[in-house]
Backbone as a chain_set.jsonl record, in Angstrom:
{"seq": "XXXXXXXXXXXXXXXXXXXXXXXXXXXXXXXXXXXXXXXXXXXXXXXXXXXXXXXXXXXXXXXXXXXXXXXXXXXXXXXXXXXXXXXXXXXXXXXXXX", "coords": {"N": [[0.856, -1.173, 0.0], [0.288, 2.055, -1.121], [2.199, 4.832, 1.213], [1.93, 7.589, 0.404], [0.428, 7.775, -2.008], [-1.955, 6.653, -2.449], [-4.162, 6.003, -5.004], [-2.615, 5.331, -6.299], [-2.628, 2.47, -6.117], [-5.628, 2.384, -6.029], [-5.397, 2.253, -8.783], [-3.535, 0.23, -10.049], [-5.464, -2.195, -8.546], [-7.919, -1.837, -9.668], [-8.639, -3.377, -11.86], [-8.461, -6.088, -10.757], [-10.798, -5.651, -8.661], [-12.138, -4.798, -10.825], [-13.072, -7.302, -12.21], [-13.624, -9.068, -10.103], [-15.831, -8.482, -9.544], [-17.127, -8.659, -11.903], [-17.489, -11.379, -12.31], [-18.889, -12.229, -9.782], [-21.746, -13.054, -10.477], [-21.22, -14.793, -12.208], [-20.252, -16.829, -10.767], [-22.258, -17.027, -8.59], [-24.075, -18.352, -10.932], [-23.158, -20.768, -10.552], [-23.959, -22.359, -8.535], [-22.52, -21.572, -6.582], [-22.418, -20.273, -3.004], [-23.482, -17.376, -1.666], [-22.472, -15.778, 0.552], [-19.388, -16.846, 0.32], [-19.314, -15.774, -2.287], [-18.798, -12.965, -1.917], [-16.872, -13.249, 0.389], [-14.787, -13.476, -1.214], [-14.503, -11.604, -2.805], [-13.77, -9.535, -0.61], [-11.581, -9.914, -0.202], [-9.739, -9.084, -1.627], [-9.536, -7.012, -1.344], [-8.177, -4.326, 1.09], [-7.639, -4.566, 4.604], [-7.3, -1.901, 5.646], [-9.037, 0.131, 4.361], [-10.44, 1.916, 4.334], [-9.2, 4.108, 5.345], [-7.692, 4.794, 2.867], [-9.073, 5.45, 1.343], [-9.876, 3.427, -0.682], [-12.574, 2.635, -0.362], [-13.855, 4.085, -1.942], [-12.878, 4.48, -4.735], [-13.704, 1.898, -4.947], [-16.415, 2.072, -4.889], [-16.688, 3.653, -6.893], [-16.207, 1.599, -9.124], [-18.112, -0.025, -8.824], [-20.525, 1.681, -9.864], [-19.893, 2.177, -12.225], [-19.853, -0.161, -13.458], [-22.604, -0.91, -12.674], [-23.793, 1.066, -14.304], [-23.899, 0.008, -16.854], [-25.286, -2.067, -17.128], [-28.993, -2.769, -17.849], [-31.442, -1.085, -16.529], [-33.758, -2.097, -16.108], [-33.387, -4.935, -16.167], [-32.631, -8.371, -14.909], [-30.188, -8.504, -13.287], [-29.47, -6.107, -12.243], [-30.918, -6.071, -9.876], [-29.159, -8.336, -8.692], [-26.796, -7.369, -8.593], [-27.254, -5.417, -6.783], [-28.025, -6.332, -4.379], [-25.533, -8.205, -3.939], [-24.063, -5.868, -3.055], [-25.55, -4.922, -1.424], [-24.168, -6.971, 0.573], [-21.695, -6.637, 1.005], [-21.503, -4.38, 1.579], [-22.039, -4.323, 4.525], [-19.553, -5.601, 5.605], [-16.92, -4.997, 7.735], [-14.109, -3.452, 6.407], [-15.92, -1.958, 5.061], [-17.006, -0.29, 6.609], [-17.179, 2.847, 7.447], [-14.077, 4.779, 9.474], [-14.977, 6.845, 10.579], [-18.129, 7.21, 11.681], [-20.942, 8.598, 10.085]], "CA": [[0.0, 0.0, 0.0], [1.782, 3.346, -0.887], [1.341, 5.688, 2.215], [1.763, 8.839, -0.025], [-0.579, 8.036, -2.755], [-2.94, 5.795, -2.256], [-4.872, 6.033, -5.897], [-1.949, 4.363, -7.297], [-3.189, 1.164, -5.383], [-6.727, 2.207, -6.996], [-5.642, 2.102, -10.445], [-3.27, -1.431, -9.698], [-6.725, -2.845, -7.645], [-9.175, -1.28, -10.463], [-8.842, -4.809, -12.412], [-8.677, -7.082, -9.983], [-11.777, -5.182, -8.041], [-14.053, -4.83, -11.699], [-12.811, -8.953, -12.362], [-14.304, -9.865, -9.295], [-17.474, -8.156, -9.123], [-18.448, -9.088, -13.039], [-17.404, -13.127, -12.197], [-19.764, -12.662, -8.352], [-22.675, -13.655, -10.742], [-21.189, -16.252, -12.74], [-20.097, -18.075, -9.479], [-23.695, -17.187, -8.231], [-24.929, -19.833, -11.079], [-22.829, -22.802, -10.185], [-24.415, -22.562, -7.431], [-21.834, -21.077, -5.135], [-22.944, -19.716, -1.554], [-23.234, -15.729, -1.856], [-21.38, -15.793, 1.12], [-18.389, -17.306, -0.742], [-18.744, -14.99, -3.309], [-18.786, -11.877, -1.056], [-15.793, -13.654, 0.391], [-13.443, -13.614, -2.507], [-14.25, -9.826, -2.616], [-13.589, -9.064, 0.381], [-9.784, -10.419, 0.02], [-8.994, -8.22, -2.537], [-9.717, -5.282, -0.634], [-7.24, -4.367, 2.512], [-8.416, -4.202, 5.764], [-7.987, -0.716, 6.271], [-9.043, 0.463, 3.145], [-11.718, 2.864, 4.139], [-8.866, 5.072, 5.481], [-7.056, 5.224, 1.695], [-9.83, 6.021, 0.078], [-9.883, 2.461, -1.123], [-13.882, 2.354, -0.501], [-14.708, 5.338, -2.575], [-12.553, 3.512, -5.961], [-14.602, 0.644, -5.197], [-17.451, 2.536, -5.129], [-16.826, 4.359, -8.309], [-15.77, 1.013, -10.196], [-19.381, -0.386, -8.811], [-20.8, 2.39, -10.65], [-19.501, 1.745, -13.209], [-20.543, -1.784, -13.671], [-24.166, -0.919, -12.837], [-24.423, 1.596, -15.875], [-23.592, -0.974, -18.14], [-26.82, -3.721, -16.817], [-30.034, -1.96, -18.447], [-32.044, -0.845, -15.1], [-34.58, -3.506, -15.72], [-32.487, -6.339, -16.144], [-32.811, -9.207, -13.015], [-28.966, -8.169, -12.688], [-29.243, -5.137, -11.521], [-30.885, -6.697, -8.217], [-28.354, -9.087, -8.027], [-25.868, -5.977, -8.339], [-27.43, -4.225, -5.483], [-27.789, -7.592, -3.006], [-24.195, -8.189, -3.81], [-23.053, -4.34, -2.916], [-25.654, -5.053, 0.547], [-23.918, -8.241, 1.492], [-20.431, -6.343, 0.716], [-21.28, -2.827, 2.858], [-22.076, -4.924, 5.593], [-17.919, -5.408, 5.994], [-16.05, -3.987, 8.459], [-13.87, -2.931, 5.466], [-16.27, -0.509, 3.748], [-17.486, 0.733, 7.429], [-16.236, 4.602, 7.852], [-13.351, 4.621, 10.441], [-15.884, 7.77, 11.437], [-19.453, 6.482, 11.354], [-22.009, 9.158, 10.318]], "C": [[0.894, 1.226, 0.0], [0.765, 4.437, 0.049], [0.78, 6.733, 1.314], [1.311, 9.305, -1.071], [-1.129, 6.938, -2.823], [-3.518, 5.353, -3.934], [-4.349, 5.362, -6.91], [-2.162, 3.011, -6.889], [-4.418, 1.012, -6.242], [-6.676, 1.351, -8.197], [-5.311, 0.409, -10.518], [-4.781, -2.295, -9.428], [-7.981, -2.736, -8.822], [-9.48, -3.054, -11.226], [-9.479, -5.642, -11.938], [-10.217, -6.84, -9.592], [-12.962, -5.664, -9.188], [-13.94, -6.479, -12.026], [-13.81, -9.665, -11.322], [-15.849, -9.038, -9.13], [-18.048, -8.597, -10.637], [-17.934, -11.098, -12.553], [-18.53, -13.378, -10.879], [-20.97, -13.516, -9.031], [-22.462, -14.863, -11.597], [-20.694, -16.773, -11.707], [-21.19, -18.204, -8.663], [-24.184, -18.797, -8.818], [-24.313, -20.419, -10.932], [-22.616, -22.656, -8.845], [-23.213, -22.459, -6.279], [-22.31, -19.929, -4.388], [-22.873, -18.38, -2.036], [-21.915, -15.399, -0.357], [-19.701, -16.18, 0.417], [-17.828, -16.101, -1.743], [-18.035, -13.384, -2.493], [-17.113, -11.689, -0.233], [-14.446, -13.155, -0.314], [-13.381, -12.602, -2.893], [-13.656, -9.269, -2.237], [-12.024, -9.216, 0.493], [-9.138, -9.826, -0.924], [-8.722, -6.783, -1.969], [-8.92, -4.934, 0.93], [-7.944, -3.725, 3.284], [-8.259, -2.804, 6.158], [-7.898, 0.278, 4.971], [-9.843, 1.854, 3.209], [-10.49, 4.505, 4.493], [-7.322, 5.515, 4.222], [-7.322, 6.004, 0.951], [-10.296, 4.916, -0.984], [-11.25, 2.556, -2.024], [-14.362, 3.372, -1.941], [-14.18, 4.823, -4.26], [-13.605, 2.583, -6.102], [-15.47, 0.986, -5.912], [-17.609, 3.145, -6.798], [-16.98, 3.331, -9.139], [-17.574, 0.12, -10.433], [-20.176, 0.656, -9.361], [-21.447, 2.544, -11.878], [-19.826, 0.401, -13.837], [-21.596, -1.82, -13.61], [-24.618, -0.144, -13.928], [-24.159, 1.186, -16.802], [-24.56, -2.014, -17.995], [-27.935, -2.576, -17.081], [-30.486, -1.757, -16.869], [-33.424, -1.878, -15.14], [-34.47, -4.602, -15.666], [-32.632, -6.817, -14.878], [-31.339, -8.341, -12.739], [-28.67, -7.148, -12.041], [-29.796, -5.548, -9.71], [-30.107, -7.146, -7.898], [-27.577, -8.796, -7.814], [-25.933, -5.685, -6.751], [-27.374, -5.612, -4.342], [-26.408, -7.805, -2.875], [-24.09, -7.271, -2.921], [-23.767, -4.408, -1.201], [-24.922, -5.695, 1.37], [-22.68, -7.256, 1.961], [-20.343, -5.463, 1.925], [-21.36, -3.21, 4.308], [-20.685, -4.77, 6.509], [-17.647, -4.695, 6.714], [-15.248, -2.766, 7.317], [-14.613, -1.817, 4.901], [-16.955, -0.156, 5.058], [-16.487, 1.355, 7.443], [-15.652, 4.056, 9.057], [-14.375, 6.128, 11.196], [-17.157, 7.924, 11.091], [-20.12, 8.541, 11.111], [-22.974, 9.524, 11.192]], "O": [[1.856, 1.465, 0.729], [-0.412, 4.788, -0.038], [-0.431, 6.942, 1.252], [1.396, 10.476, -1.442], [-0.498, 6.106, -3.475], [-3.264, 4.171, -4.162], [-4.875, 4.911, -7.927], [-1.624, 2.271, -7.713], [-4.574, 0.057, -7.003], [-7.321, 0.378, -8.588], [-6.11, -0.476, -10.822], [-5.097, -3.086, -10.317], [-8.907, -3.547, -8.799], [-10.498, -3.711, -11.009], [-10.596, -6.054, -12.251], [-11.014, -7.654, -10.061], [-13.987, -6.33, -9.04], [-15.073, -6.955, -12.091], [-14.59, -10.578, -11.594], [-16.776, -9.4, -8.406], [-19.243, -8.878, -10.731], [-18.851, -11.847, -12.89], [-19.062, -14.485, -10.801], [-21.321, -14.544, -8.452], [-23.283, -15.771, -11.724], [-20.835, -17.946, -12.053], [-21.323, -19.233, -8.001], [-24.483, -19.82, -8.201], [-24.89, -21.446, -11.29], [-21.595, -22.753, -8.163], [-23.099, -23.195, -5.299], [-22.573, -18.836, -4.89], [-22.076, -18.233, -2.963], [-20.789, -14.907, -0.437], [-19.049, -15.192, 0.079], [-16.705, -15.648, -1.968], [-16.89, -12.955, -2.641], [-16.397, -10.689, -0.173], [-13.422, -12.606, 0.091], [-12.322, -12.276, -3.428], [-12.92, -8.479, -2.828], [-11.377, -8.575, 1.32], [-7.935, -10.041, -1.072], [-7.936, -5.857, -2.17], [-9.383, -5.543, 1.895], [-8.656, -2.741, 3.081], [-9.046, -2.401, 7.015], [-6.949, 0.998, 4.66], [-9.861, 2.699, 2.314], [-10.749, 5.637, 4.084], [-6.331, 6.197, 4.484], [-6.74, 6.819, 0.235], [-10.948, 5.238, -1.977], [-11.425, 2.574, -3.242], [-15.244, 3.086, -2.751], [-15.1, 4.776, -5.076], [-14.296, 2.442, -7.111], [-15.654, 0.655, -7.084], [-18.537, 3.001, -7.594], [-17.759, 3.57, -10.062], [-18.121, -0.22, -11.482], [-21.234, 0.055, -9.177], [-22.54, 2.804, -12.381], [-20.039, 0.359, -15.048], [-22.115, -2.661, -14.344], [-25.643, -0.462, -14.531], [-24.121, 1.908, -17.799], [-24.585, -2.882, -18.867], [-27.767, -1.488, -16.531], [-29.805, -2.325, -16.015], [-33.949, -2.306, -14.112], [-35.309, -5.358, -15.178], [-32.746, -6.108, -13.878], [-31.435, -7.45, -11.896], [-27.704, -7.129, -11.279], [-29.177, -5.336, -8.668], [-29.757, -6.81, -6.766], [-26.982, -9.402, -6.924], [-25.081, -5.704, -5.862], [-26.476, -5.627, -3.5], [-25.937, -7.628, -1.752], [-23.999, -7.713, -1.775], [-23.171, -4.161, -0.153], [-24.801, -5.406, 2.56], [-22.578, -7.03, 3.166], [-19.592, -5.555, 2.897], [-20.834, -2.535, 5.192], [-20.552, -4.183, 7.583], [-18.047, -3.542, 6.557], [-15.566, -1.577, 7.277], [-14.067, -0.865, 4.343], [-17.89, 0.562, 4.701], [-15.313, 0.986, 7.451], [-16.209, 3.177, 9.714], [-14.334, 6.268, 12.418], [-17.424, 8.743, 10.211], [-19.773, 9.479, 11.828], [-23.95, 10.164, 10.802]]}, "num_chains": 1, "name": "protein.A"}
């Protein structure tokens, strides 16, 4: 993790990050656990990410991936249940809660 710019982690992580969120639904159908998937997320992302700025990349790259699924498509639910299971994380809680 570089202390003194963080965003260069982003860009490195940007792959990996949009890789694993378009594969969450193809490991959905063969029938793997959502837990699981949520999992294998979650290990890409460093535990103290929220104070990089990590979360807010994420956030953008999830975004980004939802304005590309039409808004009536099933996928966009299965988008947003993903992104609930995900926020849940310690990881994407604020180190200064709201």
């Amino acid at each position: 993790m570089s202390a003194l710019n963080p965003s260069v982690d982003l860009v490195d992580n940007a792959a990996a990050y949009n890789a694993a969120i378009a594969d969450a639904e193809a490991e959905k159908k063969k029938n793997r656990g959502s837990y699981q998937v949520v999992t294998s997320i979650l290990e890409l992302i460093p535990t103290d990410a929220s104070e990089y700025g990590e979360v807010c990349g994420f956030g953008q790259i999830c975004v980004e991936l939802a304005e590309q699924i039409p808004y009536y498509h099933p996928s966009q639910l299965k988008l947003v249940k993903l992104l609930q299971e995900l926020g849940q994380s310690s990881k994407f809680k604020s180190k200064y809660p709201l």
